[in-house]
N, C-alpha and C positions, 0 to 999 in steps of 0.2 A: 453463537450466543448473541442475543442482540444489544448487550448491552458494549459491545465493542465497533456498534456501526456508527458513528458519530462523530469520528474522526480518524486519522491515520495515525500507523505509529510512530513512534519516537525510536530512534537509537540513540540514547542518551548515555553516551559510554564516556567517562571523562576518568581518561590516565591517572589522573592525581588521585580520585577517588579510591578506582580500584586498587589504588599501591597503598591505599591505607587498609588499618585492620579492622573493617567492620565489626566482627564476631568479638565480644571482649575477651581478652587475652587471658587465663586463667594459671597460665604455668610460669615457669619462674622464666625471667628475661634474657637472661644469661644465656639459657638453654636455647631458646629461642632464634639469638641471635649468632648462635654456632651453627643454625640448620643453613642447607641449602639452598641460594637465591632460586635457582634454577631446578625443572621437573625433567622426567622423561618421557614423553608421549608416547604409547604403542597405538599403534595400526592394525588390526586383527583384521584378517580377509578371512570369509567363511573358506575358502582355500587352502585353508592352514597353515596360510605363510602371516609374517610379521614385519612390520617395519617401525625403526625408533625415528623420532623427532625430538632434539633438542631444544626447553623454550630457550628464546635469547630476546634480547632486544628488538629482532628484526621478528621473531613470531608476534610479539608485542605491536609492532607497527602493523605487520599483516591484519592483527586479529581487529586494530581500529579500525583502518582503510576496507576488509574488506564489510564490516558491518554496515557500515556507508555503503556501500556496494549491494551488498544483498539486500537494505531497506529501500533503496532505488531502483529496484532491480526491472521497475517498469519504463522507466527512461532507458536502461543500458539495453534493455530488447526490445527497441525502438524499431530498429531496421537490422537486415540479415549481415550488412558489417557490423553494427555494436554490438551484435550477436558472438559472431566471432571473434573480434577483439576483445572479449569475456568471456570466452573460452580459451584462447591463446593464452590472455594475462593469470586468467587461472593456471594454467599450466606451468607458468613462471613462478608464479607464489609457493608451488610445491617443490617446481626445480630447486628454487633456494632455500627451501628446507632440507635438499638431502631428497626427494620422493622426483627422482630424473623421469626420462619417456620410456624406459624400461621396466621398473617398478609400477608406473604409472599402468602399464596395458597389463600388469601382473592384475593388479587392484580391480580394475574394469573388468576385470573376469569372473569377480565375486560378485554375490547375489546381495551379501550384508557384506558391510565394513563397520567394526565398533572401535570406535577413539576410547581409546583406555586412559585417564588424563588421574594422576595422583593426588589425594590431597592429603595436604598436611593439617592436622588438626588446632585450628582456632587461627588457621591463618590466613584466611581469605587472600594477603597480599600474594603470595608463593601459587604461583599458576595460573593464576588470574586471568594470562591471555588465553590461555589454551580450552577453558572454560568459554571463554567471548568467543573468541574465532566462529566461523558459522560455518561446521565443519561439513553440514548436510551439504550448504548451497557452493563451497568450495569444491566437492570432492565428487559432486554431480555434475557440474558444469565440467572439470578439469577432464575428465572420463567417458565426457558424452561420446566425443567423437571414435573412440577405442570401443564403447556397449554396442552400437548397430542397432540401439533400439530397447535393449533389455532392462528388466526390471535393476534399481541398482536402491537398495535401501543402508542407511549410515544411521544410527546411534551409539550413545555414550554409555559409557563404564566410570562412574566415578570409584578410583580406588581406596576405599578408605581402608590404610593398610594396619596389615594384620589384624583387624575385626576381625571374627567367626564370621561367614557367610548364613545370611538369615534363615531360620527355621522356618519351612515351607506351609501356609495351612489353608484351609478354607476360608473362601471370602462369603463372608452371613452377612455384615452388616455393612450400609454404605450411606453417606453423612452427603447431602448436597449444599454449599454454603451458597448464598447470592449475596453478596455486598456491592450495594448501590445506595447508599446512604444520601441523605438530603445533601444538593441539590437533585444528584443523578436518577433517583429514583421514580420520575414523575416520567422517564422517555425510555428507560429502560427493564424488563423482565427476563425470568427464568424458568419461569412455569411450564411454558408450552417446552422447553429443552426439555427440562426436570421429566416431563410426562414420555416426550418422546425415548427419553436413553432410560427407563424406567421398563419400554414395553420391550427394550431390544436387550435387557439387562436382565429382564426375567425376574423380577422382584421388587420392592419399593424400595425406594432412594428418600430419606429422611432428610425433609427439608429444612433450613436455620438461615433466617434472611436477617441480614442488616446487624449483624453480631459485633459488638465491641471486641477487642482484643481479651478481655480479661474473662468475655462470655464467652469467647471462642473455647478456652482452654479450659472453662467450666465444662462445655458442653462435648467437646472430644473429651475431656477425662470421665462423666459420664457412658457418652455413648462407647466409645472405642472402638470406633469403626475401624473395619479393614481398608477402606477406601474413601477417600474424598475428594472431591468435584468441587473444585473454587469456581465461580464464574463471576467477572466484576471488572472492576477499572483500575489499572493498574496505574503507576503513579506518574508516569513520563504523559499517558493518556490525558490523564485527569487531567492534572497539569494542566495543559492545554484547553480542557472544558472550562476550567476553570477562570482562564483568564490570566492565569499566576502570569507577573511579569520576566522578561526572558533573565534578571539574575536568580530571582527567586525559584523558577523551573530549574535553571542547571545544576542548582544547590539539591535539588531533588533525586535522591537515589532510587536504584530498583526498588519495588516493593508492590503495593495495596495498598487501594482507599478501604478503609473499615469504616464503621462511627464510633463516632469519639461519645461522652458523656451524655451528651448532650444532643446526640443522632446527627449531628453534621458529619461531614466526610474527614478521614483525616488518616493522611500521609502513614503506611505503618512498613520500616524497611525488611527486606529481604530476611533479612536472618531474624528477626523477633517472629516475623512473623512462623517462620523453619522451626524457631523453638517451643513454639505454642502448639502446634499440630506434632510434631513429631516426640518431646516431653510430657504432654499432659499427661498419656497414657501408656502404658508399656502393654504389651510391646508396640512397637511403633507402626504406622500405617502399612499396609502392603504395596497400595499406590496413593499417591495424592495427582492429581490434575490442575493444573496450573491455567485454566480459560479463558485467560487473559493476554494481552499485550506483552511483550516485552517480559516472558517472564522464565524462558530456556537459561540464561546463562549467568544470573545469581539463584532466582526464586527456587528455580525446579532444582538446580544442584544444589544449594544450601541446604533442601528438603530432604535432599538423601544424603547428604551428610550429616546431619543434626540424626539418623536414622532408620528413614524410611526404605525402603528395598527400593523403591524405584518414583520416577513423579514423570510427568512428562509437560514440558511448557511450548511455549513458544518463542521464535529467534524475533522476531517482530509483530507484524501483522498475517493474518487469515482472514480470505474469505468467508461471510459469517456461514453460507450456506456447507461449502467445501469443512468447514470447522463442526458441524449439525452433522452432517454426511459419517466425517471422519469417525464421532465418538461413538456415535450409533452403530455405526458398523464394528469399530472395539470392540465394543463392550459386548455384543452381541458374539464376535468372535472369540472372545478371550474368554466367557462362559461354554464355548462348545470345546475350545481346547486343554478345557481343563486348567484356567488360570496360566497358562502358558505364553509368555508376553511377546518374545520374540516369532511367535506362531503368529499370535492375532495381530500386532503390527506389519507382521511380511504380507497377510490373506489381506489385512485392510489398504496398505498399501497396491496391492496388485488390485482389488477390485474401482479404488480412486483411481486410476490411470487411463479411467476414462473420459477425466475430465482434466488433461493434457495442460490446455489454457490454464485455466485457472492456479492449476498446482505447481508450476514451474515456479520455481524460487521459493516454493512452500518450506516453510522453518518449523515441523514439528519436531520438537526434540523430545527424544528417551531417554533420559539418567537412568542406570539400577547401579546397587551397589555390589550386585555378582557380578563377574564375567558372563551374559547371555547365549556369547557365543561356546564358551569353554560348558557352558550348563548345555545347550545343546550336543555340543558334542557327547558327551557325557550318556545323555537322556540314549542316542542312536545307538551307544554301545551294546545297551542292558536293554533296547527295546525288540520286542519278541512278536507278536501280534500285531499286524497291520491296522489300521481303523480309515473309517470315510473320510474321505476331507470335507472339510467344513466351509472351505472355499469356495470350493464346484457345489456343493450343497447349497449352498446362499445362491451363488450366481443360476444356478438350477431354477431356482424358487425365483426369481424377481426376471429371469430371462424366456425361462422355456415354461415355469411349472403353471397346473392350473391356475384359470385366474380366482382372486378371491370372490367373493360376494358382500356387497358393497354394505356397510351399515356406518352410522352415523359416528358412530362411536373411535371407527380406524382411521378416521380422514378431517382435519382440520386446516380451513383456508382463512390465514392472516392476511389482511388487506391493508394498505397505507398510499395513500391518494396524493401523489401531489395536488395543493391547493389552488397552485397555481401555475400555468403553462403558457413556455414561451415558444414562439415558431422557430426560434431556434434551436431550441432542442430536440423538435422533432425534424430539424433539416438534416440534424446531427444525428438521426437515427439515435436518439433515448425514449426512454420509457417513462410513461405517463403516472409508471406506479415510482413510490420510495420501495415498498415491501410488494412483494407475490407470493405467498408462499403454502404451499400445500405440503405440508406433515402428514405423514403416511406411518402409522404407529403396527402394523402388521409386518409381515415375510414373504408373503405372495404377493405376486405383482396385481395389480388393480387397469383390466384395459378397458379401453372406449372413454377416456376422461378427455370431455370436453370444456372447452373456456371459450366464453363467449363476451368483449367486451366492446359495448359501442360509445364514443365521443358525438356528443348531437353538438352540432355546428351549428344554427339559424336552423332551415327547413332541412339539412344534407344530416345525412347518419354518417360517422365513419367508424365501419366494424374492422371487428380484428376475432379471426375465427381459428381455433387449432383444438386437436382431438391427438392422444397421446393415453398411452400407457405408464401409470405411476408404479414405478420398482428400483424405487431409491428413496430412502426416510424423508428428504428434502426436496423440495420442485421451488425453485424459483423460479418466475416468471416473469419478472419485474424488466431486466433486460431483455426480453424475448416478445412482450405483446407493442408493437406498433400501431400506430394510427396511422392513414393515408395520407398526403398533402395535397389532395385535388380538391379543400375545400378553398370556395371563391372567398367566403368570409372569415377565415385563417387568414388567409393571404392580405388581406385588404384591410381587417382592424386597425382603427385610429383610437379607438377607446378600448379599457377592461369589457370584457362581455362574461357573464356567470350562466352556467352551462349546468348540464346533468351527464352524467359518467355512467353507466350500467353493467353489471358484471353476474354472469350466472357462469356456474359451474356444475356440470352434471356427469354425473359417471352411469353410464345407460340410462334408465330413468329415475334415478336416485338425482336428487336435487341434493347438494352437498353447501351449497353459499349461491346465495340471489340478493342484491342491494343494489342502492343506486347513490353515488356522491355526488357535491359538488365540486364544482370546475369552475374556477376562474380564466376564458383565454387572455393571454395581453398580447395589446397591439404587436403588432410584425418589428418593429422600430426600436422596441423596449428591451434593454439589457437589463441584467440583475445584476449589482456587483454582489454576490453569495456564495457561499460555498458551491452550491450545487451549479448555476448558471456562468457563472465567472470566467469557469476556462473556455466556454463558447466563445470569446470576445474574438476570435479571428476572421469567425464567420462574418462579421461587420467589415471585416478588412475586404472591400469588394475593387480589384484589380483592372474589371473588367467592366467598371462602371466606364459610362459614357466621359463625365470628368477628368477621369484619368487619362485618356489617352490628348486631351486638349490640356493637359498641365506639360503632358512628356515633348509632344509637338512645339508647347512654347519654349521649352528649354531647351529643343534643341543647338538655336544658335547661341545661347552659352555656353554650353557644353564644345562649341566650335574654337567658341573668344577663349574659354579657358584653357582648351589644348590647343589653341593656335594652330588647328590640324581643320580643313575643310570639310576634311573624311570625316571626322570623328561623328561616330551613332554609339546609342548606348548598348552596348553588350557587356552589361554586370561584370562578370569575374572572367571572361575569356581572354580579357588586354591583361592575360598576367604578366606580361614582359612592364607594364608599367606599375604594377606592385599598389599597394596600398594607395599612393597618392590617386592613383588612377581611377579607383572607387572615390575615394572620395570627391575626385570633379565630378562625375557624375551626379550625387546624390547634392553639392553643389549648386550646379546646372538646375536643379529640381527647384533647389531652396530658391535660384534667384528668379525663375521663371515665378514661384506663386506669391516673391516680393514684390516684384515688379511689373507683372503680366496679368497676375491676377489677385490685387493686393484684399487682403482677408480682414477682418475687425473680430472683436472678441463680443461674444455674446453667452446668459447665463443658460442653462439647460430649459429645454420646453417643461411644463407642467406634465409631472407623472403623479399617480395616486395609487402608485406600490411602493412598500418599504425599499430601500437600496438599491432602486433604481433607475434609468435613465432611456429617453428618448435618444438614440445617436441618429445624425445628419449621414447620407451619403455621400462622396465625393461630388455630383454633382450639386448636391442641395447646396453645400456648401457654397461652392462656386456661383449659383444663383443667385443667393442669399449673400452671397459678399460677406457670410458671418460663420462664426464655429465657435465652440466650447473647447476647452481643451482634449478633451477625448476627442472631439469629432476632427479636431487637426491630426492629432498623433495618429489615428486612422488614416487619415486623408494621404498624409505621408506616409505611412506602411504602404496602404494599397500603390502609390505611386514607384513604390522600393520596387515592390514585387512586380510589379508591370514591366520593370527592366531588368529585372531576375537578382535583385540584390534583396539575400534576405533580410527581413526585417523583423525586430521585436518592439515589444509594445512592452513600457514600465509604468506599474499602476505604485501609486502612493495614496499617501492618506489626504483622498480630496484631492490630488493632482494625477495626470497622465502624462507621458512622452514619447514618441517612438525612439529608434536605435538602430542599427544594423551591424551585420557580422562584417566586418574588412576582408576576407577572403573565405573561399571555400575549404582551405586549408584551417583558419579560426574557427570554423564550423564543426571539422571533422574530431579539431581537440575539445570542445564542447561534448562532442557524443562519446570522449573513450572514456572506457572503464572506469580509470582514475584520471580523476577531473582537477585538473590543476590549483583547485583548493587546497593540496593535500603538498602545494609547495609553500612551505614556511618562510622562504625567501624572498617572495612575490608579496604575498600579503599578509603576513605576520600571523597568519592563522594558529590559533593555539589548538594541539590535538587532544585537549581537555575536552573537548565538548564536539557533539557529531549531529547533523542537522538529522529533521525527521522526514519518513521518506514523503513522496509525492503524491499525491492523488492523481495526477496527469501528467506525465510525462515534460511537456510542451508548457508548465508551470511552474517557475522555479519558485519556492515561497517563502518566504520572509525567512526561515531558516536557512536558507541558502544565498544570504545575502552577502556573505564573505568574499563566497564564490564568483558574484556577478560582478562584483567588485574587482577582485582576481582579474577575470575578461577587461576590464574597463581598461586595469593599471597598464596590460602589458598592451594594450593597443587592438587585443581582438574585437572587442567589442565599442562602438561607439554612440552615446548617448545623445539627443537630440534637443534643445529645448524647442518646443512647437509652437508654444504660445508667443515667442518672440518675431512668430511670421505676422502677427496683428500688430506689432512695435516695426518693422520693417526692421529690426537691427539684422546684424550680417550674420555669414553662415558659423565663423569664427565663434562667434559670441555665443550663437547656438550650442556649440559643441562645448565651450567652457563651462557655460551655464547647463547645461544636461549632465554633467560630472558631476559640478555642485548639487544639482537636486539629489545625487545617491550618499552625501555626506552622514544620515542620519539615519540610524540601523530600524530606529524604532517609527518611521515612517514611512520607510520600505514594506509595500504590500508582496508583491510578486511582478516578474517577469516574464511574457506570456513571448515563448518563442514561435513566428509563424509561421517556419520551413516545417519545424518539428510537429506543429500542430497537423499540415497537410498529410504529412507520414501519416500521419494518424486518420488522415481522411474528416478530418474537420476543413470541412470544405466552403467556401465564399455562398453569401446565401446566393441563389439564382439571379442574373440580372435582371430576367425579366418581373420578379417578387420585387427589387430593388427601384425599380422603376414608377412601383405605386407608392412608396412611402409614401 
C-alpha cells in the first residue's frame, strides 16, 4: 500500500503504557484485582506436540529488546557474523524461557507453529508481553539453523477463553477503508491496491475513504461486511510525518490516523478503534486487515478480542511491493480454499519465498480467535474426498500456463521520477525512479514485457533495456532499472543541468505506458542532506584522494615524537598490545600534521541552487584552498582515518558536522551485536519506556538512536572529534572534549553515518579519478 512508503517504522513500545489498562475497565475492581498477573503461553507445532511458556518479567524484557531487534533487523544482517550472533542470541532468548536445543529441533520440524497467548477480558495490562514479543521473527531466526531450508510458518491464537468458537459462514460482503486524511492525503492512495485485490478477490471491495470514527461505525453497522481492509498511517508513522515533537510522539499509542471533524488527521487508539469495527455490527467481522504500520501487537489483537475471528497486522514495517504481492495472493487463495485461513496463509507464504531478500524479518501477523491448528486437525479427520491444490494451480498459471493476451485493461504502469539526480546515487547503484510499478490484475502470466528507459545526458543517450515475464500482481522496478556512468557530462557537472527521462513499456506490440519526464542532473560535488541522498555521504569520504596520503606522510614524524619509537607507522588496530591509547596517537599524529603542516581556515559553503544541499570540497581541494566548511573537514578527517584503517564515522547535527572513530575493532564488533549496548540502564540511564524506530540504512543511526551513540561515546568506544577546531589550530585534547559536548543535545542530533558499515554495504568512495574533476 503506498500510503506506508514515506517513512520507516516506529517500535514505539513503552513498558509503562502497556502496564496500563487501555480498554476501560467495566467489571467490579476487587474482581479484577484477584485475577492473575501472569499468562501461560502454548506453543502448538503442526506435530502435535506442545510446549508452555510462562510470562514473567524476563518474557517482558525479551518482548522489548527483541522488538528493537526485529525493527532493526537491517543493521543486525549486515554481515554473516551479525547474522549469526542473531541467531545464537535468539537461541538464548528461548533457552531462558524454558524452549532448550532440544525442543528447539522438535519445533523446527514443524511446518506451522501457533502461539496460543490468553487474554483476559478488559485487561490489556495481563499479557501484554506475550502479545508484543515478535514471536514470527524470534522463532524463525532461532530455528533456522535446525529447518535446512524449509518452509517454517508462526501465527497467533488469541484465547478468548471460554467464548463459543465462531459460527463459520460465507464471505459476500467486503468494506475497503483508506484513511489518509489531510495532511497525508495529497502523497498518498488506495485505489490502484483496492482495484488490484478486487480482481484477485473475485468480487468488489466497497470503498469508504477518509471516515471519521463516528462514520466508521455508521458505515460498518450498515454495511456488515464480512471483511475489512484498513489501509492508512498508523500513529507511531504519522507521528513522524507529522513533525510531532519527540515528548509529544512517545505520548502516542498504537492506533490510526482517521479524521477528525473537521477532516484533519487525528490520532484514534488501538482499542476505540477494535470497538467500532467489531460492535457496530453483529455478528462481528470474519477478518479485518490491519495495512498499516505497527499494527500486529495491540491493533490486530484488540480486533479479535473486541470479536472478530481473526485480523492480520503488522509487527513493524513491509515492503510496499512484498505487502501488494502478499494480499493479492491471500485473498486470491483463501477464495479458492474455501475461506480456509490457515490454507491461504501456508499457499501464500510458500509461493513469497521467492522473494528470500526481501521477506526476511518480514512481521505478518495472524490473530484468529479459534485454534487454527486444532480447526485443521479437525477438518483431516472428517475429510473424505481429495481436491486440486490451489497452490500448484496459481504457481501453474503464472509459471508454466499459457500466456495471457495482453489488453489494456489487466496491466497498469505507476511511474514516479525522481526530480532530481545525484552521481552519487548512481555510483551507489540506485534507481532513478521513487516508484516502478507494473500491476498485473489477471492469473496468467503475461511474457515478452519489455521496459525501455533512456537518461539523455548533453548529445550521449544512457539506456536501460530489460524484457521479462509478469506472473506476479506486482513488478517493481524502481531498484532494478540502472543508468550507465560512462557519461563525460555526468561526470564533469559544475552546474544543475535539466534533462528528458523516457520510458516505454511494451508487452509484444501492445504499448502498455510511453512518457517522457523531467530530470534535473546535479553537479558531481553536490550532496543532499535528505532523506533519500543523506546516507550516501560516505561516498564523499575518498581515502584514496591524492591529499590524503600527503596528510598521513606528514604526520608520520609525529606519530614517531609521540611513541618515541623510530619504528612507529600507522597500522590502525593491529598494535593491539598498546590498547586504546595507541589509536589514539595515531589519529593524534593526523590532527597535528593538518595543524601544523598543513594549517586549514574555515570557509562558508560554495553557492548551490538545490534545496538542502551542498557543494563538499575533496581532501585535496581542501588542501589547495588552505580552506573547508565544516563537513568538508569532518570528511577530510574520515577519509584520513580510513587510509590507515581506523574506522571512522561522520556526526551530522543541525547545521553542524564532525567526524569520530571506533577505538578498537573490538568497539566495532559490540556495535554490530544483536543487542546493542543501549539496552544497558547502567551505562546510560536509558528508560525502557520508549524503543527507537527502525533504520532505513543500516550504516545510519538516526536521531532515534541517539541514546545509544551516546551509550558508545560514555563507555569510551566511540570517540567524537571537533574538526572545525583544526581552523582555530587548538589541540587534539580540546578536540575530543569539545566533539563530546557537540552530542549534549538530543534534539539537534541528526544521525551518525557509520563508514566501515557503509562499505559492508558496498557504498563505496566515489572513483578517484570522477574525484580529480571536481
Amino acid at each position: 500500500m503506498t500510503a506506508k512508503k514515506a517513512g520507516r517504522s516506529a517500535v514505539s513500545r513503552r513498558k509503562a503504557s502497556a502496564d496500563q489498562t487501555s480498554v476501560p475497565v467495566t467489571a467490579d475492581k476487587s474482581l479484577l484485582e484477584d485475577q492473575p498477573r501472569w499468562i501461560t503461553v502454548t506453543l502448538r507445532a503442526s506435530t502435535g506436540k506442545q510446549y508452555r511458556i510462562r510470562s514473567s518479567p524476563k518474557l517482558q524484557s525479551h518482548a522489548m529488546q527483541l522488538s528493537y531487534v526485529a525493527s532493526n533487523r537491517r543493521r543486525w544482517t549486515a554481515t554473516d557474523n551479525a547474522r549469526k550472533q542473531l541467531y545464537e542470541r535468539s537461541e538464548d532468548y528461548l533457552e531462558e524461557l524454558g524452549i532448550g536445543p532440544e525442543k528447539l529441533r522438535e519445533i523446527a520440524q514443524a511446518e506451522v507453529v501457533e502461539v496460543s497467548v490468553p487474554w483476559v477480558h478488559n485487561r490489556e495490562d495481563i499479557g501484554w508481553e506475550a502479545r508484543l514479543l515478535p514471536w514470527e521473527f524470534l522463532l524463525s531466526t532461532a530455528t533456522k539453523r535446525y529447518r535446512g531450508g524449509r518452509p517454517f510458518l508462526v501465527i497467533r491464537h488469541l484465547d478468548r477463553q471460554g467464548e463459543p468458537p465462531p459460527e463459520p459462514r460465507q464471505i459476500e460482503r467486503t468494506l475497503a477503508i483508506e484513511s489518509t486524511p489531510a495532511p497525508f492525503g495529497d502523497s498518498f492512495s488506495f485505489e490502484a491496491e483496492r482495484r488490484l485485490l478486487e480482481a484477485h478477490l473475485g468480487f468488489p471491495i466497497e470503498p469508504l475513504k477518509n471516515p471519521t470514527l463516528k462514520t466508521l461505525g455508521e458505515e460498518v453497522k450498515g454495511r456488515k461486511p464480512d471483511v475489512i481492509h484498513i489501509a492508512g498511517i498508523d500513529t507511531h508513522h504519522g507521528a513522524r510525518l507529522l513533525g510531532w515533537s519527540e515528548q509529544k510522539a512517545e505520548e502516542v499509542r498504537d492506533g490510526l490516523f482517521l479524521a477528525d471533524e473537521n477532516g484533519a488527521a487525528g490520532a484514534v487508539e488501538a482499542w476505540r478503534l477494535a470497538r467500532v469495527l467489531c460492535r457496530s455490527a453483529r455478528p462481528a467481522p470474519v477478518l479485518v486487515v490491519c495495512d498499516f504500520y505497527n499494527s500486529a501487537a495491540r491493533t490486530a489483537a484488540l480486533i479479535v478480542a473486541e470479536g472478530a475471528q481473526a485480523a492480520i497486522g503488522f509487527q513493524d514495517d513491509i515492503d510496499d511491493t512484498v505487502s501488494e504481492n502478499f494480499f493479492a495472493t491471500f485473498y486470491y487463495l483463501w477464495k479458492e480454499y474455501q475461506w480456509d485461513l490457515l490454507k491461504a496463509l501456508r499457499g501464500t507464504w510458500q509461493l513469497l519465498a521467492s522473494q528470500p531478500g526481501k521477506m526476511r524479518g518480514t512481521g505478518v501477523v495472524l490473530w484468529s480467535a479459534t485454534s487454527l491448528l486444532e480447526k485443521a486437525r479437525g477438518e483431516r479427520q472428517r475429510k473424505t474426498e481429495p481436491q486440486d491444490d490451489p497452490v500448484k494451480q496459481l504457481l501453474s498459471k503464472r509459471k508454466e500456463g499459457e500466456q495471457c493476451p495482453v489488453t489494456s485493461d489487466l496491466v497498469q504502469v505507476e511511474i514516479e521520477v525522481c526530480d532530481k539526480v545525484n552521481y552519487s546515487l548512481l555510483h551507489n547503484n540506485r534507481g532513478i525512479f521513487n516508484s516502478f510499478k507494473i500491476r498485473y490484475f489477471g492469473q496468467q502470466r503475461i511474457g515478452g514485457v519489455r521496459v525501455e528507459v533512456v537518461l539523455y545526458a548533453g548529445s550521449q543517450e544512457l539506456p536501460y533495456v530489460t524484457t521479462f515475464a509478469l506472473d506476479e500482481p506486482v513488478v517493481d522496478l524502481a531498484e532494478q532499472v540502472r543508468v550507465p556512468l560512462t557519461s563525460a557530462l555526468a561526470r564533469s557537472l559544475r552546474e544543475s543541468v535539466r534533462t528528458i527521462l523516457s520510458v516505454k513499456v511494451c508487452a509484444g506490440e501492445q504499448v502498455l505506458h510511453e512518457d517522457t519526464y523531467r530530470v534535473t542532473l546535479l553537479p558531481i560535488d553536490e550532496w543532499k542532506d535528505d532523506d533519500r541522498e543523506r546516507y550516501w555521504m560516505p561516498s564523499f569520504v575518498l581515502p584514496r584522494d591524492p591529499g590524503v596520503a600527503r596528510i598521513v606522510d606528514s604526520a608520520q614524524r609525529y606519530l614517531m615524537a609521540l611513541k618515541d619509537d623510530g619504528n612507529a607507522g600507522f597500522d590502525g588496530y593491529q598494535s593491539g598490545g598498546e590498547g586504546d591509547a595507541g589509536i589514539d596517537l595515531q589519529v593524534q599524529a593526523i590532527w597535528a600534521a593538518l595543524s601544523y603542516d598543513h594549517p586549514l581556515s574555515y570557509i562558508n559553503p560554495p553557492p548551490t541552487f538545490t534545496a538542502m544541499s551542498q557543494r563538499l570540497r575533496t581532501p585535496s581541494d581542501v588542501l589547495d584552498g588552505r580552506r573547508g566548511t565544516c563537513i568538508d573537514l569532518a570528511l577530510l578527517v574520515a577519509a584520513c582515518l580510513e587510509y590507515v584503517d581506523i574506522y571512522p564515522v561522520v556526526f551530522l547535527l543541525s547545521g553542524h558536522a564532525f567526524p569520530g572513530y571506533w577505538r578498537s575493532e573490538e568497539s566495532y564488533e559490540r556495535f554490530l551485536k544483536v543487542v546493542p549496548v543501549a539496552y544497558k540502564d547502567d551505562l546510560i540511564g536509558h528508560s525502557l519506556e520508549s524503543w527507537p524506530d527502525g533504520q532505513a540504512y543500516p550504516w545510519t543511526l538516526p536521531q532515534s538512536l541517539y541514546r545509544e551513540v551516546i551509550a558508545l561515546v560514555r563507555t569510551g568506544d566511540l570517540v567524537p572529534l571537533e574538526s572545525v577546531w583544526l581552523t582555530q589550530h587548538k589541540g587534539f585534547r580540546q578536540a575530543m572534549e569539545d566533539g563530546l559536548q557537540n552530542l549534549s543535545n538530543k534534539n539537534e542530533f541528526n544521525c551518525m553515518v557509520d563508514v566501515k558499515l557503509a562499505r559492508e554495504w558496498d557504498v563505496t568512495p566515489l572513483p578517484i579519478s570522477i574525484a580529480a574533476e571536481l
